[in-house]
C-alpha positions as CSV (number, residue, x, y, z in Angstrom):
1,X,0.5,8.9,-3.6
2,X,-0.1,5.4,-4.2
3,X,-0.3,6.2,-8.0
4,X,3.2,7.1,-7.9
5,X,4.4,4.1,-5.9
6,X,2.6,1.9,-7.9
7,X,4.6,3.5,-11.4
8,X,7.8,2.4,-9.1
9,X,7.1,-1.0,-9.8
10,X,9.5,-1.5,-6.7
11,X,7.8,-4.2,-4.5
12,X,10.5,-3.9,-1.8
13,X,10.4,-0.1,-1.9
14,X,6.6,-0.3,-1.5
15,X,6.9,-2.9,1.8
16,X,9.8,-0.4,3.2
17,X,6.9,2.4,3.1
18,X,4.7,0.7,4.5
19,X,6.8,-0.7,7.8
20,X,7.5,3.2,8.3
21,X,4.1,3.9,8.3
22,X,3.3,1.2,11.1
23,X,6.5,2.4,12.7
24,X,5.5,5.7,12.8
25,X,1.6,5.1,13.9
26,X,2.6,2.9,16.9
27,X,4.8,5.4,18.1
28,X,2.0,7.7,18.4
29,X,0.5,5.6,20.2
30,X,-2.1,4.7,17.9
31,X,-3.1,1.0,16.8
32,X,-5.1,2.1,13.5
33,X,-3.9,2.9,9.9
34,X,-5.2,3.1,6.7
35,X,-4.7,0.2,4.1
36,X,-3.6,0.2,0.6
37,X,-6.6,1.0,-2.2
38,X,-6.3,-2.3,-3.9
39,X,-9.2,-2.0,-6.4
40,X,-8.0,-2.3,-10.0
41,X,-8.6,1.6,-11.4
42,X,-10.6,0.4,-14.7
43,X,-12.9,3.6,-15.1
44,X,-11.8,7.1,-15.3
45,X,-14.8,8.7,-14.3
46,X,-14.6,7.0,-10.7
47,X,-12.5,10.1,-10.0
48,X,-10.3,8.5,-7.3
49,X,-7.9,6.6,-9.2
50,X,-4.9,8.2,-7.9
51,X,-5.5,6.0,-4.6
52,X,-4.4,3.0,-6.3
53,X,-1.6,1.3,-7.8
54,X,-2.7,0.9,-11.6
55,X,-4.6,-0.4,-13.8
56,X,-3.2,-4.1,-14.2
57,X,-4.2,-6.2,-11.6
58,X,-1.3,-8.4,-11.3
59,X,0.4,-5.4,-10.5
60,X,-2.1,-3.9,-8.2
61,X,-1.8,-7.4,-6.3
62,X,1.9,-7.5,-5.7
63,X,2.3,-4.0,-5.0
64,X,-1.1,-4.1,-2.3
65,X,0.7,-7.7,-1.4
66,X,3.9,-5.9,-0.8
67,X,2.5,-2.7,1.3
68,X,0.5,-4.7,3.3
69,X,3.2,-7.1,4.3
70,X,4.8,-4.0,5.2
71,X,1.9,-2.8,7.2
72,X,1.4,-5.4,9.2
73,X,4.8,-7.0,9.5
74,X,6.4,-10.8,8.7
75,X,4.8,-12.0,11.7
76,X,1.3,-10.7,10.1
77,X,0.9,-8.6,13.3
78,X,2.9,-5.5,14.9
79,X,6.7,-5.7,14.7
C-alpha cells in the first residue's frame, strides 16, 4: 500500500518498487500500469487516503518523484 511506503520515507526503496513493477508489466507483455496517487491526503472523509503517500506534500512529491522515476526509468521511457 502506498500508505505504508510512503511511512518508509525510503526514496530509493520506493524507485526500486516501482522498476519491478515496470519490469514485471512488460514482461507480460503489457505496456500500461498504474501511477502513483500523488494528491496530498488532507481530508479524512475522502475515504481513499490509503492510496497515497501522506499528508506532507514535500513528502508526497519526493516519494511520487521517486516511484515514478522508477516507473518509467532514467531514460523517462522503458528500460
Amino acid at each position: 500500500m502506498p500508505c505504508g511506503l510512503g511511512a518508509s520515507w525510503n526514496a530509493s526503496l520506493l524507485q526500486s518498487v516501482g522498476a519491478v513493477i515496470a519490469a514485471e508489466v512488460r514482461s507480460s507483455g503489457s505496456d500500461r500500469g498504474f501511477s502513483p496517487e500523488i494528491n496530498v491526503a488532507t481530508d479524512p472523509r475522502f475515504g481513499r487516503t490509503e492510496e497515497n503517500f501522506g499528508e506532507d506534500p514535500a513528502h508526497v512529491s519526493a516519494m511520487g518523484a521517486a516511484m515514478a522515476l522508477g516507473l518509467q526509468g532514467s531514460a523517462g521511457g522503458p528500460s
